[in-house]
N, C-alpha and C positions, 0 to 999 in steps of 0.2 A: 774105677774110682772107689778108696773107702768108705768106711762107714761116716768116718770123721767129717772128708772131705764133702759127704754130701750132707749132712747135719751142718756145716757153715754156711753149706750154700743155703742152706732153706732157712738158714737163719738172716743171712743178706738178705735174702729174697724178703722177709717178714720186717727187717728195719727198712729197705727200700720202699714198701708199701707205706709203713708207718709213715716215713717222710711224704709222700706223697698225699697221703691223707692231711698228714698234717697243716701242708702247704694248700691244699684244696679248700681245707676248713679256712684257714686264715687266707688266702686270696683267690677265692674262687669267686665271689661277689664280683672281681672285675672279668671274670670270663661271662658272666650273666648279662651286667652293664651291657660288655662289647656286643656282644648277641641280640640285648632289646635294641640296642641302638642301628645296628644293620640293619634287621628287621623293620623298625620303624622308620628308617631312612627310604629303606624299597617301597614300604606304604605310602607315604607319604610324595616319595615319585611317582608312584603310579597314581598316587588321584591329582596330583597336579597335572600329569599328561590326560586325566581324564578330563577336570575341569577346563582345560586348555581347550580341548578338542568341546566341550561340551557348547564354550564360550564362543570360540571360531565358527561351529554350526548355530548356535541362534543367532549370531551376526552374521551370516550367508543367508537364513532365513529371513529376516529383518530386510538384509538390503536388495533382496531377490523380490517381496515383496512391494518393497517402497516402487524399484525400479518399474515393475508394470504397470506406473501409474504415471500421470504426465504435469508438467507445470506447478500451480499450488500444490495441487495433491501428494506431486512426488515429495515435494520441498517440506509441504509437513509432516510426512510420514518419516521419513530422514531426519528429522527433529527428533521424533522421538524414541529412534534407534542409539542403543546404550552401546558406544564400544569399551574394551578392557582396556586398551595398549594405545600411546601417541600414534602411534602407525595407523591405526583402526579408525580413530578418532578424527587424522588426517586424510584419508582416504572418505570418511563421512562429509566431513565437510567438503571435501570439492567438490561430492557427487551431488549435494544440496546447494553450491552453488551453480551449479551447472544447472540444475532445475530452476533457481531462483533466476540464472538468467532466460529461461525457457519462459517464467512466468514474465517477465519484463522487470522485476524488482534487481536492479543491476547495482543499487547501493547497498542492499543485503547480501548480493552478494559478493558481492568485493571485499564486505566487512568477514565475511566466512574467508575465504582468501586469503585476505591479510593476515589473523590469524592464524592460520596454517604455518604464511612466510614468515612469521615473527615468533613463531613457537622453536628457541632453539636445539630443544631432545629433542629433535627430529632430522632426519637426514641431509643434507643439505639438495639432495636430488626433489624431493619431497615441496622444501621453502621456494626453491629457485621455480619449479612448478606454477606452484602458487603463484608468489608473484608476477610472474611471466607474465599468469591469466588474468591477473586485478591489475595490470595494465592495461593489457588489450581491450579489456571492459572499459576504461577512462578516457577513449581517446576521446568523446565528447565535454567532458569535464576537468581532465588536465590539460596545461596547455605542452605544445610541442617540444621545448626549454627543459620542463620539468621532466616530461616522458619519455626525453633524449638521455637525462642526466643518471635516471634507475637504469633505464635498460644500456646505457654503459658500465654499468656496476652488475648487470649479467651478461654481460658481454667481454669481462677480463678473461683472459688466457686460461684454459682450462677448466672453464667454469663447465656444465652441462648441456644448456643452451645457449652458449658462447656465438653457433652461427644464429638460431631464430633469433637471438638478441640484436646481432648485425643485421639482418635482414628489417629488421622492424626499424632502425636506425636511418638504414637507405631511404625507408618508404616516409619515415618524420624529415628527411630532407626532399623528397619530393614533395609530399605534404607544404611546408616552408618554401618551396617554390626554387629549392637551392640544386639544379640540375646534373652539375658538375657533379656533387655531392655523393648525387645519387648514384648517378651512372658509377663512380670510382667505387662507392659501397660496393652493387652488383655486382660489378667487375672483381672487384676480389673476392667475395663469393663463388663469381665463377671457376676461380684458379685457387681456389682452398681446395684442397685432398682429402679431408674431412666432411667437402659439403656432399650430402646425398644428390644421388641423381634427380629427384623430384624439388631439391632444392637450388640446383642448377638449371634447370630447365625454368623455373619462376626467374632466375635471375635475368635469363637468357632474353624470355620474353619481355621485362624489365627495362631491360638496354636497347630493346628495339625499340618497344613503345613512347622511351624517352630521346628518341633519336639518335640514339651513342651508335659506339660500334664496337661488337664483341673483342674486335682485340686490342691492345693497348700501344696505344703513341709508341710507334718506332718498331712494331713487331713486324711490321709488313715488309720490312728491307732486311 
């Protein structure tokens, strides 16, 4: 290589710099920005994972707590357990109504229940729960008409509790005195492929009790 030839280079080399500099000085500010803002993006995810985690353990503590205690006690101590999240918050409440009906206070907690089923950010696995339970609590307060009419509205096709919702069904027609009724409930129970064995076996003994008979008109021939 000449003399010349390396005098241009080094002279390339000295206006490439320049330009570099140059374009550094005038937008280097946004290589900074991008930079704080990564950085503060990571920070700010890790203390949300911490505060998350911080959140979730005084709420295992709280409800760990509450639980080893029984009846009013549990029920007030679950009062005054703080959740973050609907999830938390529905989970509180059914666990205070479950004590409240431990204490016999079954209007409090139905009213916790309901709640729950009527709050719709929340899952529908969560609502249908709920309400199941502030049923089951009313059979002395609602009559059979009305408790037939919800727990067909959890009892549509693919609902969660689709079969406990029939099963309760059957038993509001024996209830009612309506025997047929009943027996036909159980019995499709028994031949749902869906129902659990422990759900089958209540059915079973269901149709014996009411004097039916496990299998259906015309299966015998």
């Amino acid at each position: 290589m000449s003399d010349t030839d390396s005098f241009i280079d080094e002279v390339n080399d000295e206006v490439r710099r320049d330009r570099l500099y140059a374009v550094m000085r005038r937008y280097g500010w946004i290589a900074v920005v991008a930079i704080l803002a990564v950085v503060g993006a990571a920070a700010w995810s890790e203390f949300s994972r911490a505060q998350a985690r911080a959140d979730a353990q005084a709420l295992g503590d709280a409800l760990v707590g509450a639980l080893d205690l029984t009846g009013e006690a549990r029920a007030e101590a679950l009062t005054g357990v703080t959740p973050h999240t609907a999830g938390s918050a529905a989970v509180v409440d059914m666990l205070r109504a479950g004590a409240l009906t431990e204490a016999g206070d079954t209007e409090a907690a139905v009213a916790a229940l309901s709640r729950v089923a009527a709050d719709g950010d929340l899952p529908e696995i969560y609502r249908q729960i709920a309400a199941f339970k502030a049923l089951t609590l009313q059979s002395d307060t609602l009559g059979p008409q009305e408790r037939a009419l919800q727990f067909e509205a959890l009892a549509r096709p693919g609902a969660p509790l689709r079969l406990l919702a029939e099963e309760q069904l059957a038993l509001i027609a024996v209830e009612t005195g309506d025997t047929a009724a009943a027996i036909e409930g159980f019995r499709a129970l028994l031949d749902d492929a869906e129902a659990t064995a422990d759900l089958q076996q209540r059915a079973q003994q269901a149709i014996v009790a009411l004097g039916g008979s496990l299998t259906a008109p015309g299966d015998d021939g």
